[in-house]
Backbone as CSV, one residue per row, in Angstrom:
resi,resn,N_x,N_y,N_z,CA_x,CA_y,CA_z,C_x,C_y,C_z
1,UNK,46.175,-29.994,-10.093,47.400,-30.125,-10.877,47.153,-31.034,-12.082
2,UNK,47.863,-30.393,-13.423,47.589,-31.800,-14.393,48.490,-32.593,-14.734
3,UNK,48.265,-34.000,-14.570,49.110,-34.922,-14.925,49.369,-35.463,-16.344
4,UNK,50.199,-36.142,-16.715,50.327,-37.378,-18.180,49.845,-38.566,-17.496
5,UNK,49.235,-39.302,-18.479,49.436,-40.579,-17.422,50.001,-41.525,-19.050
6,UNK,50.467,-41.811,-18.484,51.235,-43.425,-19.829,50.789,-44.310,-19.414
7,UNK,50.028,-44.859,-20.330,49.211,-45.933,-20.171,49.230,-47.202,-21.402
8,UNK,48.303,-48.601,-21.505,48.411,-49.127,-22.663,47.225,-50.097,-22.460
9,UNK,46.933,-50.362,-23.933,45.674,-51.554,-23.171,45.830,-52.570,-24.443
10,UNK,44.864,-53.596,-24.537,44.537,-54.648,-25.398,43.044,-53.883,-25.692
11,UNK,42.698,-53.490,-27.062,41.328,-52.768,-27.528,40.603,-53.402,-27.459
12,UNK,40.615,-55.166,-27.904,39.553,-56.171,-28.463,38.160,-55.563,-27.560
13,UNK,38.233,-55.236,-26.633,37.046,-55.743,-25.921,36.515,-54.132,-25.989
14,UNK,36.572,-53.208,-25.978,36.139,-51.948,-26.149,35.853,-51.758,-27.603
15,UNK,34.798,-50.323,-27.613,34.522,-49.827,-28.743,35.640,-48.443,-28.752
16,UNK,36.469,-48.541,-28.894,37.533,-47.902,-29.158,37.892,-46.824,-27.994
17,UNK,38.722,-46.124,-27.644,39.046,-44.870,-26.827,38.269,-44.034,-26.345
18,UNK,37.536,-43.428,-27.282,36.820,-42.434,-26.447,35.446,-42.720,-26.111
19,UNK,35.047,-42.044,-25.374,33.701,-42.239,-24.850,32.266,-42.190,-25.647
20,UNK,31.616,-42.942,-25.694,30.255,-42.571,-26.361,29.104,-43.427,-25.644
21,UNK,28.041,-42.855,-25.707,27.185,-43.477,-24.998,26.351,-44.887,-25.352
22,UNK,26.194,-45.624,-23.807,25.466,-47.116,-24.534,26.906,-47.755,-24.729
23,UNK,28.179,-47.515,-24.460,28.921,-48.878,-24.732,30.258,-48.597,-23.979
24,UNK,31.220,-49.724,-23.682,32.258,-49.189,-22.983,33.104,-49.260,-23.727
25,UNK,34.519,-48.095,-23.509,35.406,-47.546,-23.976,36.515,-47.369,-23.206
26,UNK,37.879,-47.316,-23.868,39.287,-47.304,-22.657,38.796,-46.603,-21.657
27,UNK,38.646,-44.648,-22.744,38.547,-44.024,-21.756,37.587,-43.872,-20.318
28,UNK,36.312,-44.141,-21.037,35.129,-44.721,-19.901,35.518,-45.882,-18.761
29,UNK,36.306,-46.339,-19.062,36.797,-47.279,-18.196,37.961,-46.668,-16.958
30,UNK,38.776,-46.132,-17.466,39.877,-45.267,-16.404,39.553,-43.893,-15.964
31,UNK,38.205,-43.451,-16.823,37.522,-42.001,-16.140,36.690,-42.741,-15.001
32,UNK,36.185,-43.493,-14.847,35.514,-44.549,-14.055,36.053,-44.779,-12.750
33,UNK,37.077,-45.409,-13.157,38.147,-45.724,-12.019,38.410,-44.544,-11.287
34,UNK,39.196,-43.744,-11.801,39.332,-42.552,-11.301,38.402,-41.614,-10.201
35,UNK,37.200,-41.721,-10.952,36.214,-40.914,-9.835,36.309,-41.897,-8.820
36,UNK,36.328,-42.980,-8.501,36.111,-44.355,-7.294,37.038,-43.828,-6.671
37,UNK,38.513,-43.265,-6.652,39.695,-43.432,-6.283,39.115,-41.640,-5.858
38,UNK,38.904,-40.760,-6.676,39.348,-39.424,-6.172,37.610,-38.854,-5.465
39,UNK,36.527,-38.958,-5.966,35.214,-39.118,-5.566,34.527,-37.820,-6.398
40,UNK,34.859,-37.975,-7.132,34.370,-37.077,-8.255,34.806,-36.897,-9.529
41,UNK,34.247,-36.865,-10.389,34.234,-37.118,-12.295,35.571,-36.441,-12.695
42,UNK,36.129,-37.650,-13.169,37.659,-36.814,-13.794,37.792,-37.291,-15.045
43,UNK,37.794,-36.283,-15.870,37.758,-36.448,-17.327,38.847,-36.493,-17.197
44,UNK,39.243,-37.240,-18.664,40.718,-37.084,-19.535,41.150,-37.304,-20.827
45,UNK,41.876,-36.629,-21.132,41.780,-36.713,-22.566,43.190,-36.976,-23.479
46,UNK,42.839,-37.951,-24.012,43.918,-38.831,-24.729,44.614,-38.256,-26.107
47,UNK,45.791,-38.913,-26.254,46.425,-38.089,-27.504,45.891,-38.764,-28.725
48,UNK,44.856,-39.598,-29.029,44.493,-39.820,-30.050,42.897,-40.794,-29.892
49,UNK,42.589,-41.143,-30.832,40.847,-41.677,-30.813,41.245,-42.768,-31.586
50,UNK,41.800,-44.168,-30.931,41.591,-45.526,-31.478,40.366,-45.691,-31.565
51,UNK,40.094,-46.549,-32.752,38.983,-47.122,-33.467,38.836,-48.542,-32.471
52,UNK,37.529,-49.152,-32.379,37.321,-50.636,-31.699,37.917,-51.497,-32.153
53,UNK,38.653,-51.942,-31.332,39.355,-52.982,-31.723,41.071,-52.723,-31.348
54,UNK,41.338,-51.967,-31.460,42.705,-51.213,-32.437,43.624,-50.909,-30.638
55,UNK,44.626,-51.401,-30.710,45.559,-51.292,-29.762,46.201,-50.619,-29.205
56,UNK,46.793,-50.390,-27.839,47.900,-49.265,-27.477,48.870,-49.787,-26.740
57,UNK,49.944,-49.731,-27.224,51.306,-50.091,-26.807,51.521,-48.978,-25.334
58,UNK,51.632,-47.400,-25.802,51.334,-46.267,-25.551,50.580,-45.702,-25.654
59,UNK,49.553,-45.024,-24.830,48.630,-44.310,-25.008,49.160,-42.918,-24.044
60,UNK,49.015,-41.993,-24.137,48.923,-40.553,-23.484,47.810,-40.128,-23.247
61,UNK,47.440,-39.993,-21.796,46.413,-38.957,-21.573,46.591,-37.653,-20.685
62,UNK,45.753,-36.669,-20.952,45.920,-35.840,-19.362,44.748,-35.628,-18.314
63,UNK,45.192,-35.653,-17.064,43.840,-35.661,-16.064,44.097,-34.395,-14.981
64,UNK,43.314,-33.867,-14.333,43.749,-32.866,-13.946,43.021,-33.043,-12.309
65,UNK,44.691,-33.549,-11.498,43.629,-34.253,-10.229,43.886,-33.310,-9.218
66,UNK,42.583,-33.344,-7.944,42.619,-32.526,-6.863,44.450,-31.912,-6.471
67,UNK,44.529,-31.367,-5.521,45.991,-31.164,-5.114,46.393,-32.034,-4.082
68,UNK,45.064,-32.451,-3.568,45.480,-33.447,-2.123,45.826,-34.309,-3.058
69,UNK,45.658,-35.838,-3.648,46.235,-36.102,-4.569,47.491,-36.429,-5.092
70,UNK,47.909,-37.800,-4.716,49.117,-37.825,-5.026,49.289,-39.084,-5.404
71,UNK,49.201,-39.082,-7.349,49.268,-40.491,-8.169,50.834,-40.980,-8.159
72,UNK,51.805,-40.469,-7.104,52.541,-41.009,-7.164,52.984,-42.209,-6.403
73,UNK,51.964,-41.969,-5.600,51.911,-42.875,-4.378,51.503,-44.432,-4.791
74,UNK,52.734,-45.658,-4.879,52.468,-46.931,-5.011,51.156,-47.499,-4.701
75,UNK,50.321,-47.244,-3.861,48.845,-47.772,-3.205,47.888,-47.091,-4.027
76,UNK,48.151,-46.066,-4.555,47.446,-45.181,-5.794,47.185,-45.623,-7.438
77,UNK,48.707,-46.260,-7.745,48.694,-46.981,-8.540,47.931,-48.507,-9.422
78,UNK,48.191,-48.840,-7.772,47.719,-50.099,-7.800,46.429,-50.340,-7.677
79,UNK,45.823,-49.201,-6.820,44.006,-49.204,-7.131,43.212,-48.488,-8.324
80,UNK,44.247,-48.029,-8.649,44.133,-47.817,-10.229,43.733,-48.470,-11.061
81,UNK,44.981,-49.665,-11.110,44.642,-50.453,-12.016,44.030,-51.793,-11.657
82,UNK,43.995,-51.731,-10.217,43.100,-52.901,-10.060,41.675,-52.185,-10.729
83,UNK,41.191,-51.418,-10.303,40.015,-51.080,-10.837,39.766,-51.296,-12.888
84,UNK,40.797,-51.090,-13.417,41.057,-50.615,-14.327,40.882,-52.056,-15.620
85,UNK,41.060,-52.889,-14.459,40.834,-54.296,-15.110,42.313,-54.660,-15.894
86,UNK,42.179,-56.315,-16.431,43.348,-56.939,-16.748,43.901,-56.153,-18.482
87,UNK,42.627,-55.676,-19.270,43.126,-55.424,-20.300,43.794,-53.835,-20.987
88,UNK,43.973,-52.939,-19.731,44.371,-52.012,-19.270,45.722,-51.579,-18.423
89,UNK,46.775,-51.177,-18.526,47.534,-50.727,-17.770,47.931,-49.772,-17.416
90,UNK,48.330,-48.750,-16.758,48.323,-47.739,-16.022,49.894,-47.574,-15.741
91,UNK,51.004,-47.120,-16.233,52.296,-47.487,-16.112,52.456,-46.110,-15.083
92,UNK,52.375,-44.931,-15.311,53.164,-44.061,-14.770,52.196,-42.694,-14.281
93,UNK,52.166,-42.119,-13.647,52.025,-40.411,-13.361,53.003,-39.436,-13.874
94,UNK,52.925,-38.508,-14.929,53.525,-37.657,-14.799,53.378,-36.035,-14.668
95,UNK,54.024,-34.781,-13.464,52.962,-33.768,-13.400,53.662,-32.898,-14.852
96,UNK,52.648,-32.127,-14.860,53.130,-31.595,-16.213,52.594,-30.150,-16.348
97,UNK,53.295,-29.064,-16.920,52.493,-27.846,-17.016,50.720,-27.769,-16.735
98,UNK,49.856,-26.753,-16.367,48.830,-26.729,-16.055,47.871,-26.497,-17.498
99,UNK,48.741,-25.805,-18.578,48.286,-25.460,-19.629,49.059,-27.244,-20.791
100,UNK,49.632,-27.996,-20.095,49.794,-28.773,-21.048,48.748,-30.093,-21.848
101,UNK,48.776,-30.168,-22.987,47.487,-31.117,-23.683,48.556,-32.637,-24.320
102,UNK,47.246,-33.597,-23.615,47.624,-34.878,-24.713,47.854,-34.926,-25.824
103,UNK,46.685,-34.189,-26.395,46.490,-34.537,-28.124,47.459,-33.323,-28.430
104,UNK,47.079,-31.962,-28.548,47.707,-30.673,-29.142,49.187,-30.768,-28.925
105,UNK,49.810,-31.606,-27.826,50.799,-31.227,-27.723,52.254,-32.161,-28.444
106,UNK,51.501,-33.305,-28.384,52.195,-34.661,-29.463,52.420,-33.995,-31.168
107,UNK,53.899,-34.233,-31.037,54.651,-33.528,-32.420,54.635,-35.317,-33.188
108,UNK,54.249,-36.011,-32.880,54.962,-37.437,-33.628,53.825,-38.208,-33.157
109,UNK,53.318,-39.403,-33.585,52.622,-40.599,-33.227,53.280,-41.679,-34.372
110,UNK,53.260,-42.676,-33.966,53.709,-44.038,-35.006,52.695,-45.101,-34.367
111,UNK,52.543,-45.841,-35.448,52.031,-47.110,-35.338,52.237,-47.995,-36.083
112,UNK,51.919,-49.482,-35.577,52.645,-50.621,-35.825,51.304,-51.482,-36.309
113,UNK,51.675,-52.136,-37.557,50.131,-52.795,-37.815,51.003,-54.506,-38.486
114,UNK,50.834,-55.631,-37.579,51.293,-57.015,-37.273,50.981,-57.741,-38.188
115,UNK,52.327,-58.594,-38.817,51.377,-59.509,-39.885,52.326,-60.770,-39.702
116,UNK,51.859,-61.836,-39.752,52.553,-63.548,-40.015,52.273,-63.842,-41.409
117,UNK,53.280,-64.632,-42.404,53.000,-65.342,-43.418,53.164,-66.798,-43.239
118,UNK,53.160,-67.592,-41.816,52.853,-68.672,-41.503,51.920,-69.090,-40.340
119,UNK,51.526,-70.024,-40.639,50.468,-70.629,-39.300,51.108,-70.305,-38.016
120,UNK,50.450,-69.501,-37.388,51.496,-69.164,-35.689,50.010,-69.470,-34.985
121,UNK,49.912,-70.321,-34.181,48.629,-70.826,-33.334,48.577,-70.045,-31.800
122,UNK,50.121,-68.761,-31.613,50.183,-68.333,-30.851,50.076,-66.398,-30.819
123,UNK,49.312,-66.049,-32.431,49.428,-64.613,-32.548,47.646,-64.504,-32.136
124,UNK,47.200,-65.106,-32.513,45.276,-64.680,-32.417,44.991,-63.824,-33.124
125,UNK,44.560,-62.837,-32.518,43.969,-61.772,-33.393,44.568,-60.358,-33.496
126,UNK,45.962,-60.606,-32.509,46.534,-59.165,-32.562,47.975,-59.561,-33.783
127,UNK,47.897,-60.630,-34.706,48.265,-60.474,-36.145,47.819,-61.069,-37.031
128,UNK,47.676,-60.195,-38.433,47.332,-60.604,-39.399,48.049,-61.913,-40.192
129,UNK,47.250,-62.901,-40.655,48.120,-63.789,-41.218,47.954,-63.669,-42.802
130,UNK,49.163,-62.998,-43.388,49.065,-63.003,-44.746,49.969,-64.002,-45.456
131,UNK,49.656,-63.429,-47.025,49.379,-64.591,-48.220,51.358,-64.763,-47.992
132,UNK,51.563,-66.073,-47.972,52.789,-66.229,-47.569,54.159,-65.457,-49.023
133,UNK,53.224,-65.331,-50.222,53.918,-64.730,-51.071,53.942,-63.166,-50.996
134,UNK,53.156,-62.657,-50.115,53.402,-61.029,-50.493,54.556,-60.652,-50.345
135,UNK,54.345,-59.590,-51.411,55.751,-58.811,-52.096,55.752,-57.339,-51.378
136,UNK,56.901,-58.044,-50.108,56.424,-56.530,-48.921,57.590,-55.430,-49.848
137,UNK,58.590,-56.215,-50.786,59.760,-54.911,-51.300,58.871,-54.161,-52.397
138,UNK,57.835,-54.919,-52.786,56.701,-53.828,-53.865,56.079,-52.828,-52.932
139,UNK,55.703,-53.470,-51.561,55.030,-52.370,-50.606,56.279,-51.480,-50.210
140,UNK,57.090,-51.453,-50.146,57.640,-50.591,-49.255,58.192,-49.694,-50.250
141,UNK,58.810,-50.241,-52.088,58.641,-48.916,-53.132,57.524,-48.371,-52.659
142,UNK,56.078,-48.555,-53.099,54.876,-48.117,-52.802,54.993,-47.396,-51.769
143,UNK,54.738,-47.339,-50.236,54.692,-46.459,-49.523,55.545,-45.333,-49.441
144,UNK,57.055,-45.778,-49.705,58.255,-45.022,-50.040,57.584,-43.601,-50.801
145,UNK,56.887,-43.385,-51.694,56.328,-42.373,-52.961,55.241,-41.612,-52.124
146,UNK,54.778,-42.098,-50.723,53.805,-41.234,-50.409,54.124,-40.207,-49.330
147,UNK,55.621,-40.755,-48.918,55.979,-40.271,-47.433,55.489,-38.425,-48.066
148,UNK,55.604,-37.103,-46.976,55.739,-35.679,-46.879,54.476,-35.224,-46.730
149,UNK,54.168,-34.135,-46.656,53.178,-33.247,-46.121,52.208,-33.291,-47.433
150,UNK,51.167,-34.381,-47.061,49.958,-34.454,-47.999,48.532,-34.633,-47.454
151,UNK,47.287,-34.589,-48.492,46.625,-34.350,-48.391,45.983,-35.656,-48.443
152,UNK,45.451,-35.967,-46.890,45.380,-37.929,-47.339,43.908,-38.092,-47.013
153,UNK,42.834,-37.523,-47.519,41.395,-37.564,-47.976,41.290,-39.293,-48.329
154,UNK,41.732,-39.840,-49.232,41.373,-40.923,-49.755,41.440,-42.001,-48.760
155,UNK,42.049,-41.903,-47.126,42.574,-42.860,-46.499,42.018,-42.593,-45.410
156,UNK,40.944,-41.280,-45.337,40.101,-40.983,-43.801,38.644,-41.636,-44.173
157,UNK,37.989,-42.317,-43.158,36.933,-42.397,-42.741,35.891,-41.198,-43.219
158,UNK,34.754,-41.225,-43.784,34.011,-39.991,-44.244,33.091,-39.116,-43.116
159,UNK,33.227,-38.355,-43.019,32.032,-37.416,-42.109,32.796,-37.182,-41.038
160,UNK,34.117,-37.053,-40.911,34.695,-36.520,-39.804,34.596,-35.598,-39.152
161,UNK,34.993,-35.324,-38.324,35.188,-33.637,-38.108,36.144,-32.682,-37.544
162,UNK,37.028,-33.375,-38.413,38.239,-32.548,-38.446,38.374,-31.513,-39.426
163,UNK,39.324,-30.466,-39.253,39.467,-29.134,-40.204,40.238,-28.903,-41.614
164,UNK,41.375,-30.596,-41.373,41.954,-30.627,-42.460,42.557,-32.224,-42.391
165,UNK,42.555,-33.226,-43.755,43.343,-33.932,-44.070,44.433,-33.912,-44.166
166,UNK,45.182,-33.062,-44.435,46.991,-32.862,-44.461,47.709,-33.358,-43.046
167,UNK,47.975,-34.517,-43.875,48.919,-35.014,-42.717,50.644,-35.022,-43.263
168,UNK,51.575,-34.723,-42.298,53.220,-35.366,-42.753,53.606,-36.367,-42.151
169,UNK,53.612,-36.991,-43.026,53.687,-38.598,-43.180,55.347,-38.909,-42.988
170,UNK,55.743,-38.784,-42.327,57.474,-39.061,-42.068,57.875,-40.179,-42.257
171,UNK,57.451,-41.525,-42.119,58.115,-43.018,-42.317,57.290,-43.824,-42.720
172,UNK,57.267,-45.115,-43.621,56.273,-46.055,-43.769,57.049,-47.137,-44.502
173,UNK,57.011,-48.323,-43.821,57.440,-49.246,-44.042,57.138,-50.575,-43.341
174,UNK,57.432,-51.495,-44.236,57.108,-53.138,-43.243,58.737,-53.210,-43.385
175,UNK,59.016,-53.953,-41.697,60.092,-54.565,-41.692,59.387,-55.957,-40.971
176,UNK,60.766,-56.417,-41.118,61.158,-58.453,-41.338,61.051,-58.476,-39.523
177,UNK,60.683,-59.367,-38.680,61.070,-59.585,-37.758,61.895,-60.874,-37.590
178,UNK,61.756,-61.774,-37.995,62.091,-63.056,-38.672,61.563,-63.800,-39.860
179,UNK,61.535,-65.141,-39.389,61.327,-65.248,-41.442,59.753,-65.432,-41.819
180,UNK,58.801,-64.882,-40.692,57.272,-65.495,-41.060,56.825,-64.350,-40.492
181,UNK,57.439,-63.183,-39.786,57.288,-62.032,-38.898,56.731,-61.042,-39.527
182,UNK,56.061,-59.652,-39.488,56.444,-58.806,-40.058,55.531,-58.018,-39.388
183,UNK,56.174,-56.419,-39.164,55.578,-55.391,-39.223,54.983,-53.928,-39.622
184,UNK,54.300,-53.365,-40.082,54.006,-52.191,-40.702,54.443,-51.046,-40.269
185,UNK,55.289,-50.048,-40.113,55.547,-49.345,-39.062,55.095,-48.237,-39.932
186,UNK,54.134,-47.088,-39.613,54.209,-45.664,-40.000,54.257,-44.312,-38.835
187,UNK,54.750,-43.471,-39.171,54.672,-42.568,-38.612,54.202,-41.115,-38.800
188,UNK,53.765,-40.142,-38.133,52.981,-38.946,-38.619,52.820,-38.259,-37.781
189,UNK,52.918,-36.566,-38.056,52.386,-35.822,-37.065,51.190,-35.881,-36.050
190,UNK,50.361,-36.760,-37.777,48.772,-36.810,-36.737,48.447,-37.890,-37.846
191,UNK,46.860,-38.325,-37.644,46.829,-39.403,-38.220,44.710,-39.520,-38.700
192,UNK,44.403,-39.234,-39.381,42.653,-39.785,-39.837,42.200,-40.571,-39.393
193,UNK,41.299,-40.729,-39.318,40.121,-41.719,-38.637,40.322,-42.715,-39.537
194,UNK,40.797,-44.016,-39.553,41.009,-45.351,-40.109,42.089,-45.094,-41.290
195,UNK,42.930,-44.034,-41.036,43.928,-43.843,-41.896,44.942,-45.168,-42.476
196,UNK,45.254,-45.489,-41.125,46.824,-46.270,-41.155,45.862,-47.852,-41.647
197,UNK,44.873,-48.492,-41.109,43.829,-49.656,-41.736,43.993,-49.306,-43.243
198,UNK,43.325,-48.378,-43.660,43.464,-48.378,-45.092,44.589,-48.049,-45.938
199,UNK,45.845,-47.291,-45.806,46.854,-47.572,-46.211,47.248,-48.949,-46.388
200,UNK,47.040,-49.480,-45.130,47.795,-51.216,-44.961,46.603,-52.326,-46.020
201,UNK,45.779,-51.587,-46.043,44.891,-52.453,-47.093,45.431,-52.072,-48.361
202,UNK,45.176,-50.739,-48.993,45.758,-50.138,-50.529,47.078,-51.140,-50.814
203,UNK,48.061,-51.070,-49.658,49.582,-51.811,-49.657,49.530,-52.716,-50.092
204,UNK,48.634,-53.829,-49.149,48.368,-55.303,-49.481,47.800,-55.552,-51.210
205,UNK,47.395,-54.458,-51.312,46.531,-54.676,-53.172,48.038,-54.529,-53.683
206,UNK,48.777,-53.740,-53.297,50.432,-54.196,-54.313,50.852,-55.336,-54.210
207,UNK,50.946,-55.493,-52.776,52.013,-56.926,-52.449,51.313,-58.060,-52.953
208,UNK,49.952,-58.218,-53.446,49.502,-59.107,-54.037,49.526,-58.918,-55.615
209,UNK,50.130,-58.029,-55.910,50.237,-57.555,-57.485,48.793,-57.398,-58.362
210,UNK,47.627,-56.714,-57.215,46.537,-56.367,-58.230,46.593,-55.357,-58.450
211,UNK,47.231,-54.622,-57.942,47.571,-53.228,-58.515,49.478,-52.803,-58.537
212,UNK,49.752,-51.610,-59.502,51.220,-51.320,-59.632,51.576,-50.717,-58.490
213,UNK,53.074,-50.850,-57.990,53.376,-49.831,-57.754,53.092,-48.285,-57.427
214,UNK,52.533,-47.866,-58.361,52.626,-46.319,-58.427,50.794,-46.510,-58.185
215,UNK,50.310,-47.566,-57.713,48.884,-47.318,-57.533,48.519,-46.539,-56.446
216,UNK,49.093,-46.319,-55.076,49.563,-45.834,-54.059,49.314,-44.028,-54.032
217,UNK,50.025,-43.778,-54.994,50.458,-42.486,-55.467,49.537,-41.976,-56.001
218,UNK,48.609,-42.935,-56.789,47.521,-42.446,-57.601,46.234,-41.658,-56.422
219,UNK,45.800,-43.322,-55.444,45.135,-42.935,-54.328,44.833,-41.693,-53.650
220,UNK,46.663,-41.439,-53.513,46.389,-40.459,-52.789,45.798,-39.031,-53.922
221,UNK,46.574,-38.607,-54.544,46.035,-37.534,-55.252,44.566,-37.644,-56.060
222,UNK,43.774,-38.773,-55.828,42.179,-39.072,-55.810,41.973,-38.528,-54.961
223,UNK,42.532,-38.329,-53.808,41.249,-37.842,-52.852,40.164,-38.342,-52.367
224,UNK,39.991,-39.436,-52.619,38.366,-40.087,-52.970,38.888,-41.144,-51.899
225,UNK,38.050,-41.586,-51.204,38.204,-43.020,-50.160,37.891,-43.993,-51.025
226,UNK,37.025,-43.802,-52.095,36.723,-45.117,-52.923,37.752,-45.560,-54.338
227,UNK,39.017,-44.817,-53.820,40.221,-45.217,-54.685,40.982,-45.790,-53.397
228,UNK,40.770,-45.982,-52.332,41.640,-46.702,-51.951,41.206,-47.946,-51.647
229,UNK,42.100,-48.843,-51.359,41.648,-50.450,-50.246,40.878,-50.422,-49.587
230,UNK,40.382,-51.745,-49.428,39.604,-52.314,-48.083,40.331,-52.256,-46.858
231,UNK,39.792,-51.535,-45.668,40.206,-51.358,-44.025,40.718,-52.469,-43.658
232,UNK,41.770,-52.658,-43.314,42.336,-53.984,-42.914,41.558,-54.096,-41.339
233,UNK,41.839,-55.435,-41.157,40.984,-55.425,-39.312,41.426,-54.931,-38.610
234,UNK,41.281,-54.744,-37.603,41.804,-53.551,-36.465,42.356,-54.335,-35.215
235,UNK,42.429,-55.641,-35.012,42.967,-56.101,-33.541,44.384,-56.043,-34.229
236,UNK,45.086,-56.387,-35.365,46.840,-56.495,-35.271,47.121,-54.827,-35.171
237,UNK,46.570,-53.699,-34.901,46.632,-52.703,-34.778,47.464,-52.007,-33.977
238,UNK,48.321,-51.076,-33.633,49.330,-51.070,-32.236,49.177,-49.326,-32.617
239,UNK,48.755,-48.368,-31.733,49.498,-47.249,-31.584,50.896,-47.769,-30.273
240,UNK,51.869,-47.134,-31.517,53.212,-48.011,-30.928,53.548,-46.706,-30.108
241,UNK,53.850,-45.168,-29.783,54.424,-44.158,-29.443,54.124,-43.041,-29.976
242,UNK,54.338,-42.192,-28.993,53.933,-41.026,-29.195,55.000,-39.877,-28.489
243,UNK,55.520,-38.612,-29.116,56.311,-37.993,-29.212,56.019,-36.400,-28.406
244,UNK,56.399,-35.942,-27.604,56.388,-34.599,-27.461,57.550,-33.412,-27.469
């Protein structure tokens, strides 16, 4: 039968989500667990490929476990995630069509990228501490001009291997959490390999006024990655939700 599983972790310590060889990864870590618990290799596959470092509030995967099998069972759970370690959580089972997918089937993903403009001795590394003057109402004209169904080449990682850049970009904005707070929120059907990092970098070149406004706009219809910003770091990073 195949399940969802809703899950979330802290990235710092992984080389990002998916699996690759020679290093550990979320997924290597709860495909891991899993075989201990069921006694044989259970792949799964997640609704998106965080970069190292880079966070999950929400993560979606699907696993497709024996029929004896039953992740609903509290004692199931819990050796789950004991196995699964402290920077990992394991919230739920859900069964789900036999033909249903993590990735293919998510209509929405958003993410949240963390910033302080004062000394907080209690954010670390999952927020950015910026220049206490940035001009987030210049960023948010700026992002405002890029939202709809575009072609966002200039903001992917190079040598991918995906079939197309066109992403629809539905929301992008920093809001206030309080008065030293702030967060990046964007949202999208789907999302490039270090997409949402380099947007939040291009942004920051407004809110610091080295570039206009409409520099944003330019980026994108470059096409070119070397018209946009520097990758912002990846621990204030949050895939915040994901939509089906």
């Amino acid at each position: 039968m195949r399940w969802f599983i809703d899950l979330s972790y802290n990235g710092g310590a992984y080389h990002g989500w998916q699996v690759q060889p020679g290093v550990v990864t979320v997924q290597s870590v709860i495909e891991d667990a899993l075989q201990r618990l069921v006694g044989a290799p259970m792949p799964i596959v997640g609704a998106g490929r965080t970069d190292a470092g880079v966070n999950a509030r929400q993560m979606i995967a699907h696993v497709d476990l024996p029929d004896s099998f039953d992740p609903l069972r509290p004692e199931f759970l819990r050796s789950l995630n004991a196995l699964c370690g402290r920077d990992i959580a394991i919230h739920s089972f859900t069964q789900v069509a036999p033909d249903a997918h993590a990735r293919f089937d998510a209509t929405e993903r958003t993410y949240r990228y963390m910033a302080h403009t004062a000394k907080d001795p209690f954010a670390g590394k999952l927020s950015w501490q910026a220049p206490a003057n940035l001009d987030f109402d210049a960023m948010n004209r700026a992002a405002a001009a890029i939202l709809g169904r575009r072609d966002f080449t200039s903001f992917s990682k190079l040598h991918t291997d995906v079939k197309t850049n066109i992403c629809d970009l539905r929301a992008a904005a920093w809001h206030r959490i309080d008065d030293s707070h702030w967060y990046f929120e964007i949202t999208a059907d789907r999302f490039l390999r270090n997409m949402v990092r380099a947007v939040v970098g291009t942004l920051v070149d407004v809110g610091r006024h080295k570039v206009g406004e409409d520099h944003l706009q330019a980026v994108v219809e470059a096409r070119d990655r070397c018209a946009a910003g520097t990758s912002m770091p990846p621990e204030p990073l949050f895939l915040w939700s994901i939509k089906y």
